[in-house]
Structures are given as C-alpha cells and as structure tokens.
N, C-alpha and C positions, 0 to 999 in steps of 0.2 A: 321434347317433353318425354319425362321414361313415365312408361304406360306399366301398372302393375299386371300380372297375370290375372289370369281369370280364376275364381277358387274350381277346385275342380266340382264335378257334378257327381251326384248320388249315382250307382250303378242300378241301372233294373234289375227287378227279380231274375230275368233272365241270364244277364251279362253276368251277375253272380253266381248264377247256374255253370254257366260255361265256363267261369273260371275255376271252380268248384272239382270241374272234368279233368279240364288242363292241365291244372298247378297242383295235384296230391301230394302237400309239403307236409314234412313231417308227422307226429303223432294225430292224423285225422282221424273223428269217430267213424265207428264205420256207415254210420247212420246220421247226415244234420240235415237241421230245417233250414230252406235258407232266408234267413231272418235277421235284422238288423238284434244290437247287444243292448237296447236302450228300452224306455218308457213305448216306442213306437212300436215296439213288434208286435204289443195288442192289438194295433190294428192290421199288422202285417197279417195275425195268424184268420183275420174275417176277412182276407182280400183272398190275392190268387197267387196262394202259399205255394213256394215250391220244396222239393225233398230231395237229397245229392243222395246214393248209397255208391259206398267204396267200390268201384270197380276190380281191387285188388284181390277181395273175397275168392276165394274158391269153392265153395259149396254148393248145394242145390238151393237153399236157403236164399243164401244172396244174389243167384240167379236167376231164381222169381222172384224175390224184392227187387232188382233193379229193373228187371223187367213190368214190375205192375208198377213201377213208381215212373218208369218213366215215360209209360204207357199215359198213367193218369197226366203227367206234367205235359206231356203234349194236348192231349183232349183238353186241359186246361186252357195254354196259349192258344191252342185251335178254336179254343169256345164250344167245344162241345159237349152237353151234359150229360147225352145220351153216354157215352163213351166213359166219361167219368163216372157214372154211377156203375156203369158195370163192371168199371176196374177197382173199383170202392169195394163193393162185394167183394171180388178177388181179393183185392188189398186185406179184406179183415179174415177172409176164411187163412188167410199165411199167417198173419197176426197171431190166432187164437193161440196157439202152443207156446211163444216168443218169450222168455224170462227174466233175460238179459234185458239190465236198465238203460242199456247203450242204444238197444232197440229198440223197446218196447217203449218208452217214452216219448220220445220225436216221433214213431209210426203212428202210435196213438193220438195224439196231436195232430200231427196230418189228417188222419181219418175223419178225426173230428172237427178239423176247421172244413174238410169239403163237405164231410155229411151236411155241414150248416149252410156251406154255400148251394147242397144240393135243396135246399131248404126242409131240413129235418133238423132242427134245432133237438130236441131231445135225444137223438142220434150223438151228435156232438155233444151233447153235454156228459153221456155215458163215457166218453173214451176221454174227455176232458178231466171230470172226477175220479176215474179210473188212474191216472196217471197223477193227479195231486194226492189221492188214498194209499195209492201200491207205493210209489217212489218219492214221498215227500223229501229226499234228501237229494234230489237229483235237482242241476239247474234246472232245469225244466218246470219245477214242480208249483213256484209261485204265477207262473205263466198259466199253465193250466188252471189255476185256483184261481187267477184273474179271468180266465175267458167263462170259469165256470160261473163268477159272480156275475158276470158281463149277462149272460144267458138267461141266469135266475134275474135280475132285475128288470132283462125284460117280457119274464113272465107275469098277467093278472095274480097278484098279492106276491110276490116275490120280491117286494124289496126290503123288506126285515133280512130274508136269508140272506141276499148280495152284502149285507151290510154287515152280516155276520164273518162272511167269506173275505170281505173288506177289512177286519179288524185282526180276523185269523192271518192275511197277509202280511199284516204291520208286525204282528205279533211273531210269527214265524218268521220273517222274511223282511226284517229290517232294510235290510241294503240292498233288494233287488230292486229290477226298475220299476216292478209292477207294485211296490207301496207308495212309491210316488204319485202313482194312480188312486192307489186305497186311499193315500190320505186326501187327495182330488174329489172321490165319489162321499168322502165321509164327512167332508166339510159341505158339501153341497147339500145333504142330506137333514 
C-alpha cells in the first residue's frame, strides 16, 4: 500500500530563530520579527515573539541591538521576567534615537508586544501606535494598528475606538492579513 508523506509541521518560534542565524540569504532586513506572513501573527505578536537582528552589521548600534535582543530572546525561552524587563529598558533606551523604518518598526513592536507580556498593556500600546502613526507605509503598520485595536478593545469603553481602528485597517489596508481580522471584529460587533 503506498503511504502518502506526512505534511510537514509548522516550525517553532525558535527553529525559525535559528534558521534566521544560519541561512542570511540574500536581501535580509536588518532587523525582522519572527513572525508567520498571515492573519496569525496577531496572535504570534501576544505570545513569545522573537526578534533576528543581522549579524552582518558593523556598528555600535547593531552590537547593542543584537546583544539586548538576544539577551531578551533568551530570558524569554528561559521564562524569565525578571531578565526581560530589564533588557526591555535597555532595549528602549537604544531605541529612542532609531529613524530608520527598517528599525524602528519591528524594535517597536518587539518592545511592545513584551511590555504587554510584561503586563503593561499601555506600555505596549505606545510603541504599538507609535509605529502605525510614524510609518504607516511600512508592512508592519497594519499589524501595529491591529494590536493597537486588540488593546483598545480590551480596555473599559474602548470598544467604539478598536472599531474605529478596525475600519481604519479595511480602509488603509485592504489586503493585509490583519483586515481580515477587522472585518472578523467588525461583523461581530
């Protein structure tokens, strides 16, 4: 009897981490989240996000970012919050001068999905809006605009604004993943 293969299986966050290290093929940003390309990464960015920075950088710059990122990305699979909060801090005080949309958009995001798992949701929601306000033309930007909605609706009376945030995505952001979500929250609503 011929037996088909097995499909293959999702990689972890981490297995994509490592491939991430390994394989630097071609045009890499020098900064990615690592994050599926679908409807799902909203929930990837409220889990236990991780962050690649290009090892190939030369500067000071990229050698405290790869250093607080992947300081944070262990304290992360280690489970440790302590650890993580204190390379949070690091992580924004490198942040604050950053310009460059290549960086400042996936760092911000990063920041923000741990501040949230650090459970400072307003924390996260700043570097979340920050990043759909400064760089709405970056992929990134309906992403942020969805976690920001995500955040605001689960604030007491914040679900007028998430719904507003929800139609600004449709509107903006016809063919990202995350209107497929807006129009998800806005049919429910």
């Amino acid at each position: 009897m011929d037996r088909l293969p097995q499909p293959p299986q999702p990689l972890s966050r981490q297995e994509r981490l490592e491939l991430l290290d390994a394989f630097e093929i071609g045009e890499t940003p020098p900064v990615a989240l690592v994050i599926g390309a679908g409807p799902e990464r909203l929930e990837e960015i409220f889990g236990d996000l991780l962050i690649h920075v290009r090892k190939q950088e030369d500067s000071g710059l990229f050698r405290a970012l790869a250093r607080a990122t992947g300081q944070l990305n262990q304290a992360m699979l280690d489970g440790d919050p302590g650890r993580e909060r204190d390379q949070l801090d690091l992580l924004e005080r490198i942040l604050k001068p950053i310009a460059d949309p290549e960086l400042a958009a996936p760092l911000h995001l990063y920041v923000g999905a741990l501040a949230h798992r650090l459970g400072q949701p307003q924390r996260a929601f700043g570097h979340f809006v920050w990043v759909a306000d400064n760089y709405d033309d970056h992929p990134l930007a309906p992403l942020a605009l969805a976690a920001s909605a995500r955040l605001l609706g689960q604030r007491p009376g914040g679900v007028m604004s998430a719904q507003e945030l929800c139609e600004q995505i449709l509107k903006r952001y016809p063919a990202s993943p995350e209107s497929q979500l807006a129009k998800k929250r806005l049919l429910r609503s």
